[in-house]
N, C-alpha and C positions, 0 to 999 in steps of 0.2 A: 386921617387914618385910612390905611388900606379898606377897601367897600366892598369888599372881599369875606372881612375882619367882621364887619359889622354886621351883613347878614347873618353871619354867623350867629353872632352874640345877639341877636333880636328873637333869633330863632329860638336861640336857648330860652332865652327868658319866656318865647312865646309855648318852646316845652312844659316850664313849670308850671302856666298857667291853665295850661289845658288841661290839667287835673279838676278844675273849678267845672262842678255840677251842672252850672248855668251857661251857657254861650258868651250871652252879654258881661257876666263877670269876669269869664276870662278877660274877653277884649278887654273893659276896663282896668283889668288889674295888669296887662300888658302897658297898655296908653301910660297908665297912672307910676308904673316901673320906669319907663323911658323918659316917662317928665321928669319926676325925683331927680332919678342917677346919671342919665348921660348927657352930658357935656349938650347946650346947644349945639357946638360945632356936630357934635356926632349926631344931633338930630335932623338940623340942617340935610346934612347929609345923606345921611338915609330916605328922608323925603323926598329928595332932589330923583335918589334913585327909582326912589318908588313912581314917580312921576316920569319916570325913561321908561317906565317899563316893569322893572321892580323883579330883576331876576333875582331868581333864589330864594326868593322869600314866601314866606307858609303863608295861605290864606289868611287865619286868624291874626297873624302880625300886621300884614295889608292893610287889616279890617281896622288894628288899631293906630295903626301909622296914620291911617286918613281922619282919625278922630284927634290928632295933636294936632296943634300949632308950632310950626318947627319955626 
């Protein structure tokens, strides 16, 4: 998948979560979205990015990204 595509999509996710009261719930509830639902390959992936460097991506997504196991 375009990496392009999946910032995107991390972001959003990392949108809905930041409604959560707490810091640390968001992050978890981000982490705990991208386990669930996407594709190793797309987690793989994103990691990989985030590990270049990690353009595009929100803080709180970063924060959850480094809490998974891609």
């Amino acid at each position: 998948m375009n990496i392009g595509q999946l910032v995107r999509m991390a972001n959003d996710v990392g949108h809905f979560f930041a409604t959560e009261r707490e810091h640390p719930a968001a992050v978890a509830g981000i982490a705990n979205h991208l386990q669930l639902f996407w594709d190793p390959r797309m987690r793989r992936q994103i990691h990989r990015h985030l590990l270049e460097g990690g353009e595009g991506l929100e803080d709180i997504v970063r924060e959850a990204l480094a809490q998974l196991n891609p």
